[in-house]
N, C-alpha and C positions, 0 to 999 in steps of 0.2 A: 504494500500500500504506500502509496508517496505521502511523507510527511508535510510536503513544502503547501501543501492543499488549505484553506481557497488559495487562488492563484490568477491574477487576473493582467492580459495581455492586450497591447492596440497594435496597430499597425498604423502606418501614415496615411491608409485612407478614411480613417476616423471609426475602422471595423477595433469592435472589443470582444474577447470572450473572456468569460469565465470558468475556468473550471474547479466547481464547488469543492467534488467528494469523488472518490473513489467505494462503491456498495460490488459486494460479491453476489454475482447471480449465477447459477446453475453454474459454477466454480469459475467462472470467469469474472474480470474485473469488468466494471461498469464504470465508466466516466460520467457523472452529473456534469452537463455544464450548460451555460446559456453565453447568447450572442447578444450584441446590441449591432445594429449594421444602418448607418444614417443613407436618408436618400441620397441615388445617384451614385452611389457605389457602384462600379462596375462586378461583376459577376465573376469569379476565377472556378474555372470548369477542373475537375480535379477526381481522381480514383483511391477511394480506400482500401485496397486490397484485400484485409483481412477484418476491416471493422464493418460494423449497420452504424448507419445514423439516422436519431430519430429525433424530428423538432415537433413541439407545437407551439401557437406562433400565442403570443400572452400583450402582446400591440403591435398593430400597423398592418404591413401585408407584404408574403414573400410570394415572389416568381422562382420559380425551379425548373431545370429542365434538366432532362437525362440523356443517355445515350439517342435515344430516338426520338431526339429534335422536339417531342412535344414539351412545349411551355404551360405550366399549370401554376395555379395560382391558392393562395391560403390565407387567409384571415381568422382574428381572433376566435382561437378557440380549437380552431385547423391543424390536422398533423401533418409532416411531409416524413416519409421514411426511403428513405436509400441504400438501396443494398451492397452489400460489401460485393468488391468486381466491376460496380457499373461506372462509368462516367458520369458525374451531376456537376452540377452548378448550382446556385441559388443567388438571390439577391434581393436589396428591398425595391418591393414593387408599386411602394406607397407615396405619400408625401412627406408622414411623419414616422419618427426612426424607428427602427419594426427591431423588438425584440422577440428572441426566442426560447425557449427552453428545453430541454430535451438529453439525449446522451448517445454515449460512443461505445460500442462496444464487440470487441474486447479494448480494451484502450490500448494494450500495445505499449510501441514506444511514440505515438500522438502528441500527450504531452512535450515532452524533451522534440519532437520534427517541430508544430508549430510555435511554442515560442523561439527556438532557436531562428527561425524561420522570419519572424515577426521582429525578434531583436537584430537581425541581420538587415531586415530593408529597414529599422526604424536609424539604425548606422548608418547607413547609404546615405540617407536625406530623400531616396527617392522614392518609386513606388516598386525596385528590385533589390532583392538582397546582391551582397556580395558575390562575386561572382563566384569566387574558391568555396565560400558556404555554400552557394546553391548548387554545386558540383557537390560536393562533398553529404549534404541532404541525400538528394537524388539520385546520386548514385549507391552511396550507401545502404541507402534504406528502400532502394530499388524496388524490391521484395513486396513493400506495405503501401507506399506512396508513389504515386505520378501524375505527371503532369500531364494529358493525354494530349496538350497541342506542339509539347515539344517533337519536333521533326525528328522522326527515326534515326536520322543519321546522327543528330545531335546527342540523343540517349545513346545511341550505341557506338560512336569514335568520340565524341567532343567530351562529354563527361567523362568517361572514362579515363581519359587523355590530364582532363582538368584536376581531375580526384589524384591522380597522382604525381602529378607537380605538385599538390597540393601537402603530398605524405612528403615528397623529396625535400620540399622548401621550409616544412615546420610549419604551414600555415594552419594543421590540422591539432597541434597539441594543444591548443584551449579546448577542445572534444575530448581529452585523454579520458574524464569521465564520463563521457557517452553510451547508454543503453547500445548495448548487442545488437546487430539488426537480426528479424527472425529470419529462419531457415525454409 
C-alpha cells in the first residue's frame, strides 16, 4: 500500500488529480482517485494496458471517446468505464470545470508513471515532458502504458534509442527508486 497517499498532482494545463487511497479488492489494489479537468483542455488519447478505469462525473460534463471513434458524452451522476487494452480519451465537454470521481484498477505502477509524468512537463514550462523522461516512461513501462499516437517507428527505434543515452548519460539515476515495470 503506498504511504505517500492522499496525493495530489496538476499539470500545466490546469488538469488535477487526486489520488485518495489505495482499498484491496478481490486481492488486487484499487486506486480511489478523482480529477478536476477545467474547460478546453485538450483530450490526450492514451492505453492502460493492465488497468479499468472507472469515473462518474460529480460536476460538469465529460466527452470520451475510445478506440472506435465514437464520442459519448456524461453528466452528473454518469459513469464512463474503460477497459484495460483499449485506447480512450476523455475531456471536459462543458463550460464549467467537470470533476470526476472514480478508480484504477489494479493500480500498478500509475501512481509513480503519472506524477513522474506531470512533474516532468510541469519542469519543461511547456505542455511536454522532458524528452529523456518521456523516453524513459514509455519505454520503460512499455508493458502498462502508451501512447497510441506515437508513430511506430518512434516507439520502436526513437525510444529505445533515447532510453538508452539516457542509462549511458546518468540522466536516469533520479528513477534509481523507481517501481519494477510489470512483466
Amino acid at each position: 500500500m503506498n504511504k505517500n497517499l492522499p496525493l495530489t498532482i496538476k499539470n500545466p494545463l490546469g488538469e488535477e488529480l487526486i489520488f485518495h487511497r489505495i482499498e484491496m479488492e478481490e486481492s488486487e489494489e484499487k486506486l480511489i482517485m478523482e480529477c478536476y479537468v477545467p474547460p478546453n483542455t485538450p483530450p490526450v488519447k492514451h492505453i492502460y494496458y493492465m488497468q479499468d478505469e472507472f469515473l462518474v462525473v460529480l460536476h460538469g460534463k465529460i466527452g470520451h471517446k475510445c478506440e472506435d471513434g465514437n464520442i459519448k458524452y456524461a453528466t452528473v451522476g454518469e459513469t464512463v468505464f474503460f477497459k484495460r487494452g483499449i485506447s480512450h480519451c476523455f475531456w471536459n465537454a462543458g463550460e464549467d470545470e467537470l470533476n470526476c470521481f472514480g478508480w484504477i484498477k489494479p493500480a500498478n505502477n500509475i501512481i509513480f508513471y503519472l506524477s513522474t509524468l506531470y512533474n516532468s512537463i510541469s519542469e519543461t514550462g511547456t505542455n511536454s515532458p522532458d524528452q529523456f523522461d518521456d523516453a524513459y516512461l514509455h519505454y520503460r513501462y512499455r508493458k502498462e502504458f502508451e501512447d497510441p499516437d506515437l508513430p511506430k517507428l518512434v516507439r520502436s527505434l526513437v525510444l529505445p534509442a533515447k532510453y538508452s543515452i539516457g542509462k549511458i548519460t546518468g540522466k536516469y539515476r533520479k528513477f534509481r527508486d523507481a517501481p519494477a515495470p510489470l512483466k
